[in-house]
Backbone atoms as SQL, in Angstrom:
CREATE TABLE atoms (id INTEGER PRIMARY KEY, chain TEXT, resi INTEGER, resn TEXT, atom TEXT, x REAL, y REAL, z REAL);
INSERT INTO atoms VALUES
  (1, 'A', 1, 'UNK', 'N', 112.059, 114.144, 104.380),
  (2, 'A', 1, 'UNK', 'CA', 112.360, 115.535, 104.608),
  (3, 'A', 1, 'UNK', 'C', 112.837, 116.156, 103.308),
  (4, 'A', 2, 'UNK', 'N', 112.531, 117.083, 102.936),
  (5, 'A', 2, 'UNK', 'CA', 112.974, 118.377, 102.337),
  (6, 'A', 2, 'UNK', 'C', 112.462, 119.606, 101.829),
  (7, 'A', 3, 'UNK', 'N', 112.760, 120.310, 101.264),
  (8, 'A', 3, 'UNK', 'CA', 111.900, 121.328, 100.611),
  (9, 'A', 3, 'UNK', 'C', 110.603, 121.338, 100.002),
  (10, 'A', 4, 'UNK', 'N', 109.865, 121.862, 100.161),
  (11, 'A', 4, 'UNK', 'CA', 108.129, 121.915, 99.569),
  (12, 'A', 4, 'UNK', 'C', 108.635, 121.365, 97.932),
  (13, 'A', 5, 'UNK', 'N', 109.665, 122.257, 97.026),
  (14, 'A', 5, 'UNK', 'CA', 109.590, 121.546, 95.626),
  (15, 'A', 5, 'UNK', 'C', 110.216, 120.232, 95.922),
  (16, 'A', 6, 'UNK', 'N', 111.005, 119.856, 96.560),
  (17, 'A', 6, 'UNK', 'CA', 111.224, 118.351, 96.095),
  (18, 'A', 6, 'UNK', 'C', 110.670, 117.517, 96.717),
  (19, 'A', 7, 'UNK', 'N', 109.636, 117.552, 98.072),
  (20, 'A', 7, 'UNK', 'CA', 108.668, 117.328, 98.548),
  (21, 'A', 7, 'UNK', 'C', 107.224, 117.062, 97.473),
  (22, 'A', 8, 'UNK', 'N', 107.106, 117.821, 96.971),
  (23, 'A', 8, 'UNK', 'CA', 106.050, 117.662, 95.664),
  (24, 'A', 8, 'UNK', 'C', 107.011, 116.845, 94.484),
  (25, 'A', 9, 'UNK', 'N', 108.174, 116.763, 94.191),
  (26, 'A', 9, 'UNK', 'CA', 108.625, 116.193, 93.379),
  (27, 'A', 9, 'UNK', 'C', 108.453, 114.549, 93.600),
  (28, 'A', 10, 'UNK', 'N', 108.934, 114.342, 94.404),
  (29, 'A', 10, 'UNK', 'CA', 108.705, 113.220, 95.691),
  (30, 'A', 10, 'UNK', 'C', 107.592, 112.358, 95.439),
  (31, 'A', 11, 'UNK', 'N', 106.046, 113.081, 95.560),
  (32, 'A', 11, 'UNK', 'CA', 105.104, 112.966, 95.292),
  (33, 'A', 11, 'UNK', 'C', 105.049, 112.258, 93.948),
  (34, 'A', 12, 'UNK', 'N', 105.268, 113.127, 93.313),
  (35, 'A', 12, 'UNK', 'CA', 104.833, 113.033, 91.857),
  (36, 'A', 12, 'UNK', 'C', 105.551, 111.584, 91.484),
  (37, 'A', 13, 'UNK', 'N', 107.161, 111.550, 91.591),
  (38, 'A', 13, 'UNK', 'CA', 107.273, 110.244, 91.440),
  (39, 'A', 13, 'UNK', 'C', 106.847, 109.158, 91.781),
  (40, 'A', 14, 'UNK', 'N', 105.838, 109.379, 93.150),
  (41, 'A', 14, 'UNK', 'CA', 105.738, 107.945, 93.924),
  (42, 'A', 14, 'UNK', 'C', 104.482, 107.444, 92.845),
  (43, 'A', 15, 'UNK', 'N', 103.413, 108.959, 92.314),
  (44, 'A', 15, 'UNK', 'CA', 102.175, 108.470, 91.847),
  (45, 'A', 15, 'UNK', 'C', 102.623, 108.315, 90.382),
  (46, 'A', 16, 'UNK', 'N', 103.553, 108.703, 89.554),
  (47, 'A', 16, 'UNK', 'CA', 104.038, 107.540, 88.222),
  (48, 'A', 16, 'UNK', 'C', 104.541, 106.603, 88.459),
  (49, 'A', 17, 'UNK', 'N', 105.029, 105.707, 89.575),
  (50, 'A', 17, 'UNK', 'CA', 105.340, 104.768, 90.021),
  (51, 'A', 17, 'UNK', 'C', 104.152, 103.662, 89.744),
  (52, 'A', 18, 'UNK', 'N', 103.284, 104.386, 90.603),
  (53, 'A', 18, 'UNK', 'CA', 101.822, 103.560, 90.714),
  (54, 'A', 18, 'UNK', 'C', 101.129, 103.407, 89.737),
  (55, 'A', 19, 'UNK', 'N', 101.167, 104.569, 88.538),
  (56, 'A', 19, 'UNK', 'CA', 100.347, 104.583, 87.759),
  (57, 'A', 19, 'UNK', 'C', 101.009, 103.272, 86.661),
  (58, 'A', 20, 'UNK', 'N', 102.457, 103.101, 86.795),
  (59, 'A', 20, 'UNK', 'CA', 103.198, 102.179, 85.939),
  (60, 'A', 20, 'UNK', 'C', 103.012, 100.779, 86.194),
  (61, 'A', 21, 'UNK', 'N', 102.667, 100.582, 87.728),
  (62, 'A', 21, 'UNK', 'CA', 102.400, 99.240, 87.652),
  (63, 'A', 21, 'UNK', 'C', 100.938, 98.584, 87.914),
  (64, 'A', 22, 'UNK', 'N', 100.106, 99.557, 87.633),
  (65, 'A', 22, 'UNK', 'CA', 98.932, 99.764, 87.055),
  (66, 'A', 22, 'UNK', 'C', 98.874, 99.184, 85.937),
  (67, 'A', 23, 'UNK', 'N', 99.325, 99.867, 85.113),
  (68, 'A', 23, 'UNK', 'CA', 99.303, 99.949, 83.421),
  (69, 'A', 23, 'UNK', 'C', 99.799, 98.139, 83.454),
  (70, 'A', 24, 'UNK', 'N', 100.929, 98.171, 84.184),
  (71, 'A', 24, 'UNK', 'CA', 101.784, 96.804, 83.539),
  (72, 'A', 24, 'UNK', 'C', 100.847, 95.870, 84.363),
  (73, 'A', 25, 'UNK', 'N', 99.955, 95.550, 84.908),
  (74, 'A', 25, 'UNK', 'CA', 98.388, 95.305, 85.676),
  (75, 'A', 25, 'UNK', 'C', 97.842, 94.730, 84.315),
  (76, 'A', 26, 'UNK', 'N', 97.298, 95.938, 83.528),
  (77, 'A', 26, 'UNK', 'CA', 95.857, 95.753, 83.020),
  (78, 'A', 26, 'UNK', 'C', 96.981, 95.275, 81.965),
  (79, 'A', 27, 'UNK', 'N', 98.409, 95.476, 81.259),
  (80, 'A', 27, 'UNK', 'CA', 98.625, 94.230, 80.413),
  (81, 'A', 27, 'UNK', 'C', 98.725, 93.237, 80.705),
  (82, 'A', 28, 'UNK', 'N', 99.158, 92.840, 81.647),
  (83, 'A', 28, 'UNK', 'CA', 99.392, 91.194, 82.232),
  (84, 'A', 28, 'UNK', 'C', 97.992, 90.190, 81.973),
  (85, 'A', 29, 'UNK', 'N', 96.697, 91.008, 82.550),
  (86, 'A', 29, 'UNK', 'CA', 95.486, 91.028, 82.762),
  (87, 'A', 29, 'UNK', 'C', 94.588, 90.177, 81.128),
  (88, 'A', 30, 'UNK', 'N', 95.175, 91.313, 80.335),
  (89, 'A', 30, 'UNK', 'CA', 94.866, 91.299, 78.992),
  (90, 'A', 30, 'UNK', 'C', 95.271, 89.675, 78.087),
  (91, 'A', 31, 'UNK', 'N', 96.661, 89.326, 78.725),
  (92, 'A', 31, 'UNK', 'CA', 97.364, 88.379, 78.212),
  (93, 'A', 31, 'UNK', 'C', 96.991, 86.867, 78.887),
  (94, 'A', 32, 'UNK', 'N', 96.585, 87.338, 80.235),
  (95, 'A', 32, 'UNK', 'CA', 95.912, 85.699, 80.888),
  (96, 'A', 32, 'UNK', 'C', 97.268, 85.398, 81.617),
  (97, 'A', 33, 'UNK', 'N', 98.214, 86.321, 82.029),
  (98, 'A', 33, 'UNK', 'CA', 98.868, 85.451, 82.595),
  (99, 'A', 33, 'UNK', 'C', 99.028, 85.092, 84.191),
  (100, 'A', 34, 'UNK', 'N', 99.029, 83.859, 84.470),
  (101, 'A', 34, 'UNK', 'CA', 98.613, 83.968, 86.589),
  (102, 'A', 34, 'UNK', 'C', 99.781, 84.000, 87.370),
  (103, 'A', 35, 'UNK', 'N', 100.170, 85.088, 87.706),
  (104, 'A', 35, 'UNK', 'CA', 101.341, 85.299, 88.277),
  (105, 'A', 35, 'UNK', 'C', 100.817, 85.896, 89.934),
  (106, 'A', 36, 'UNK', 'N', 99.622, 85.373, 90.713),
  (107, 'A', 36, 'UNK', 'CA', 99.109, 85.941, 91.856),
  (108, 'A', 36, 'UNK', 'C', 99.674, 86.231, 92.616),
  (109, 'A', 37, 'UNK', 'N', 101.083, 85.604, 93.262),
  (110, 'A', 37, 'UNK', 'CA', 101.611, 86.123, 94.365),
  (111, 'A', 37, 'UNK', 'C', 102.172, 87.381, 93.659),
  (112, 'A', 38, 'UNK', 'N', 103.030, 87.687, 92.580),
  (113, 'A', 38, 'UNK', 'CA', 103.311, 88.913, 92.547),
  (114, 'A', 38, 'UNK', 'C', 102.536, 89.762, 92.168),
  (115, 'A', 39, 'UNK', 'N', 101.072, 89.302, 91.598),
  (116, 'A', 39, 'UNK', 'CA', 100.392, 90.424, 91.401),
  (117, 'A', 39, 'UNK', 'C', 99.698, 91.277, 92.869),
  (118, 'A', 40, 'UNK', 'N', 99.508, 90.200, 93.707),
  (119, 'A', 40, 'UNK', 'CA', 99.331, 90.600, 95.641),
  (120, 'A', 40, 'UNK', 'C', 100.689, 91.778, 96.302),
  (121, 'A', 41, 'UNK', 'N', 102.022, 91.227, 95.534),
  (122, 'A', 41, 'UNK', 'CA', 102.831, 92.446, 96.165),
  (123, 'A', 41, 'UNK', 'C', 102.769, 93.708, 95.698),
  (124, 'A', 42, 'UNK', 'N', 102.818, 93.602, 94.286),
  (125, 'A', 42, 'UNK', 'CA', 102.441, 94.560, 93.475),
  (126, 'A', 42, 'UNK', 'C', 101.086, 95.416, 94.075),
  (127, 'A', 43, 'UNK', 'N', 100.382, 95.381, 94.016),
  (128, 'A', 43, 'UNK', 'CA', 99.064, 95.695, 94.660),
  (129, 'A', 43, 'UNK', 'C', 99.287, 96.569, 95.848),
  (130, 'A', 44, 'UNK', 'N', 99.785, 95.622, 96.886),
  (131, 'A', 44, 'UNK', 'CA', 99.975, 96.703, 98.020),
  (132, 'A', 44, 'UNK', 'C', 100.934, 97.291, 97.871),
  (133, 'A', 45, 'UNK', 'N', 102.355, 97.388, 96.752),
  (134, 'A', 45, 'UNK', 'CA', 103.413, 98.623, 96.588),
  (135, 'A', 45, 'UNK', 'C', 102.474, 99.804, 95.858),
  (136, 'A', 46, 'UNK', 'N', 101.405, 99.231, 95.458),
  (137, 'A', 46, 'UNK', 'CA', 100.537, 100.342, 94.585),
  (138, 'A', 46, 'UNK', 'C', 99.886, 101.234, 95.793),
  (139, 'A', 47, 'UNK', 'N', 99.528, 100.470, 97.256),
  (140, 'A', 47, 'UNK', 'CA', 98.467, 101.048, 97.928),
  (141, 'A', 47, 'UNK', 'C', 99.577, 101.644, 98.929),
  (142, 'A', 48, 'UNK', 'N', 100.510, 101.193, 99.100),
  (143, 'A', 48, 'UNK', 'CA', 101.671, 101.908, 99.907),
  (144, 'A', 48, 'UNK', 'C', 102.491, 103.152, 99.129),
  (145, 'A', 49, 'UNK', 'N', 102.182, 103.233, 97.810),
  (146, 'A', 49, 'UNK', 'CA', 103.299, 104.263, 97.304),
  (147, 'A', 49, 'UNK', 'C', 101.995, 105.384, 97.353),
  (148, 'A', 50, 'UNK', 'N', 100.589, 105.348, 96.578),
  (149, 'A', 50, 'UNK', 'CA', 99.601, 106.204, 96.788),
  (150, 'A', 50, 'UNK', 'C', 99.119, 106.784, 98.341),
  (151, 'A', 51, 'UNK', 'N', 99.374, 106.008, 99.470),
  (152, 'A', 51, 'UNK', 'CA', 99.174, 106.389, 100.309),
  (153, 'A', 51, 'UNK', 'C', 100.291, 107.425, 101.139),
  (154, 'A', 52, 'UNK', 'N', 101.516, 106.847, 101.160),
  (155, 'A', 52, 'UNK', 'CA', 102.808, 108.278, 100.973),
  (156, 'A', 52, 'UNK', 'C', 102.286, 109.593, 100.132),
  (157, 'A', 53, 'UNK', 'N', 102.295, 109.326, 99.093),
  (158, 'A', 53, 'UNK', 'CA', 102.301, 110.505, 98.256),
  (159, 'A', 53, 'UNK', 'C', 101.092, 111.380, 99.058),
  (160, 'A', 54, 'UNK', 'N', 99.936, 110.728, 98.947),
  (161, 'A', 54, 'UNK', 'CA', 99.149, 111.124, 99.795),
  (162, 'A', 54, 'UNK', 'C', 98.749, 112.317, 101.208),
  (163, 'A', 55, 'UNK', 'N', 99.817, 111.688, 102.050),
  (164, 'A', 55, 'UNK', 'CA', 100.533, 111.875, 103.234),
  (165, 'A', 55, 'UNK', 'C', 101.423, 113.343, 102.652),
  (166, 'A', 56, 'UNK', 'N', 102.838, 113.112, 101.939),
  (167, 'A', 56, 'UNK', 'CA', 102.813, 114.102, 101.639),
  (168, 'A', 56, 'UNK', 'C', 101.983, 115.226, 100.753),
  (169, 'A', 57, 'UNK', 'N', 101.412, 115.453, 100.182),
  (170, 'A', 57, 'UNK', 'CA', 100.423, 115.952, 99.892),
  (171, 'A', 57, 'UNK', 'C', 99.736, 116.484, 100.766),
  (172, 'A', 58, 'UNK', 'N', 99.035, 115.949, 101.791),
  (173, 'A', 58, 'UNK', 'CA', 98.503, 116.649, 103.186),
  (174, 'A', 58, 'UNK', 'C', 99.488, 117.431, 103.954),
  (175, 'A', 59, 'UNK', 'N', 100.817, 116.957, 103.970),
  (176, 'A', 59, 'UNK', 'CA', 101.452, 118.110, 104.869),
  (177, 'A', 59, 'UNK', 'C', 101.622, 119.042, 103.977),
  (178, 'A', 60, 'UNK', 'N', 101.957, 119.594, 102.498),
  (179, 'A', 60, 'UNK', 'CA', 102.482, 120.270, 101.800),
  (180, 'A', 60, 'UNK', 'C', 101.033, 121.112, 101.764),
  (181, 'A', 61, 'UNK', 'N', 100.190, 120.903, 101.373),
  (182, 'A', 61, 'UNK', 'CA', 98.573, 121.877, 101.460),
  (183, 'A', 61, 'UNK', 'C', 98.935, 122.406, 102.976),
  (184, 'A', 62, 'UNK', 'N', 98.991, 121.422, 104.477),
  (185, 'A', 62, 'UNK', 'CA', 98.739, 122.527, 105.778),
  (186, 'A', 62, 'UNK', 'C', 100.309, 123.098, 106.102),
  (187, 'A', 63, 'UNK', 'N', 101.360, 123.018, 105.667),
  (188, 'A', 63, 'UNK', 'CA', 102.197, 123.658, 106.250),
  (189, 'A', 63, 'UNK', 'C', 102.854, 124.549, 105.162),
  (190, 'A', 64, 'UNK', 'N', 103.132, 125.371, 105.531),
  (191, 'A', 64, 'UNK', 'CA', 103.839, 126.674, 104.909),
  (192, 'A', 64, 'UNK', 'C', 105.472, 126.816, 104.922),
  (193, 'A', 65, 'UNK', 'N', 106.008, 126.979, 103.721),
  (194, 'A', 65, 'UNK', 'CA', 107.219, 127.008, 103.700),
  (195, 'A', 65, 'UNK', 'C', 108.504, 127.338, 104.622),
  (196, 'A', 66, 'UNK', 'N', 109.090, 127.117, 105.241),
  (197, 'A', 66, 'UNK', 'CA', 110.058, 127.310, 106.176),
  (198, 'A', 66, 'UNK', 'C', 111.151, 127.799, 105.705),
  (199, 'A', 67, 'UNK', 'N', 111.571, 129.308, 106.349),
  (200, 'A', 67, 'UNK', 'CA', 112.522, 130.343, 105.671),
  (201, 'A', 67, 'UNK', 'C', 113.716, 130.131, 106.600),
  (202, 'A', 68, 'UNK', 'N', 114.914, 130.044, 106.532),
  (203, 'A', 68, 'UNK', 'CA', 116.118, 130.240, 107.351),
  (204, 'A', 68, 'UNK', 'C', 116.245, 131.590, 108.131),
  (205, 'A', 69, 'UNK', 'N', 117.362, 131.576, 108.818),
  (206, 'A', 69, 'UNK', 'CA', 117.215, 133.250, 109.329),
  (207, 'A', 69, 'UNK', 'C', 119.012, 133.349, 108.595),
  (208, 'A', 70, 'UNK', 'N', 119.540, 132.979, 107.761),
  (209, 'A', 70, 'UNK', 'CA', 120.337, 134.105, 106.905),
  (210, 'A', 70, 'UNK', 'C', 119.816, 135.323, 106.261),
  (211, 'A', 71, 'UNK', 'N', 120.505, 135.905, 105.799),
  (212, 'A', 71, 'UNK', 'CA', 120.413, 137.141, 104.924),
  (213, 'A', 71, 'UNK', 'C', 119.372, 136.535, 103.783),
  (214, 'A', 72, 'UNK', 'N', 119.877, 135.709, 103.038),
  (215, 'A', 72, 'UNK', 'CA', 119.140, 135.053, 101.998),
  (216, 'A', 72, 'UNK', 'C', 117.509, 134.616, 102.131),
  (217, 'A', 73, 'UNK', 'N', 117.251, 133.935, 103.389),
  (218, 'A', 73, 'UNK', 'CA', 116.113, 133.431, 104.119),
  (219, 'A', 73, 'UNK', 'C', 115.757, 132.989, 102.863),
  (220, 'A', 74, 'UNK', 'N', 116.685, 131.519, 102.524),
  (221, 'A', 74, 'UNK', 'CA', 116.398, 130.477, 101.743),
  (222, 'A', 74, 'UNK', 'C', 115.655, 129.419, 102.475),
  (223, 'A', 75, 'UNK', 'N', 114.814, 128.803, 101.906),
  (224, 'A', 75, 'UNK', 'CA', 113.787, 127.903, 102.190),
  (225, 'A', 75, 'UNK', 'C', 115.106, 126.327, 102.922),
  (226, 'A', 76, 'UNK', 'N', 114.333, 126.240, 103.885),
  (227, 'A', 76, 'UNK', 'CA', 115.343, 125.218, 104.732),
  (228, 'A', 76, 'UNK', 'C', 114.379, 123.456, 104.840),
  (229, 'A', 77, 'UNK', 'N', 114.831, 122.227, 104.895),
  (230, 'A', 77, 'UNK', 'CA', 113.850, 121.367, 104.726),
  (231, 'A', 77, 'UNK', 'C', 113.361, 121.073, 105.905),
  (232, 'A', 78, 'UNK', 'N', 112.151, 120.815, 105.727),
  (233, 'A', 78, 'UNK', 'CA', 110.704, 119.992, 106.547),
  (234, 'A', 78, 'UNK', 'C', 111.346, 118.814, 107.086),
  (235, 'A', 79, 'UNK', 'N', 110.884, 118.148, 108.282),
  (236, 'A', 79, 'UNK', 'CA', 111.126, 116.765, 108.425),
  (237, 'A', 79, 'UNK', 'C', 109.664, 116.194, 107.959);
């Protein structure tokens, strides 16, 4: 839950997350080293953090910001 910006913020961290243990992937890769079971967890934290972000991402495109009813009608958070 929260606001559309930290909702997209959210996002964004989960997919530099992924993209980092990606990267630290194709060095390991490079070097020969066989570390399989953690490269198997790794893997699916890659396919579980892209698939969140994802998720949010789809609600943030179909739903529209949610205004309070104060005076202010400051943006209130999403579940």
């Amino acid at each position: 839950s929260g606001t559309h910006a930290e909702l997209k913020k959210k996002s964004d961290k989960m997919r530099a997350r992924a993209d980092r243990i990606v990267k630290k992937h194709m060095d390991a890769d490079s070097s020969k080293s066989d570390k399989s079971g953690q490269h198997k967890k790794e893997k699916q934290t890659v396919e579980t953090l892209l698939r969140n972000a994802d998720k949010i991402d789809k609600f943030l495109a179909s739903n529209e910001k949610r205004l309070g009813h104060s005076r202010t009608k400051k943006e209130v958070q999403s579940n």
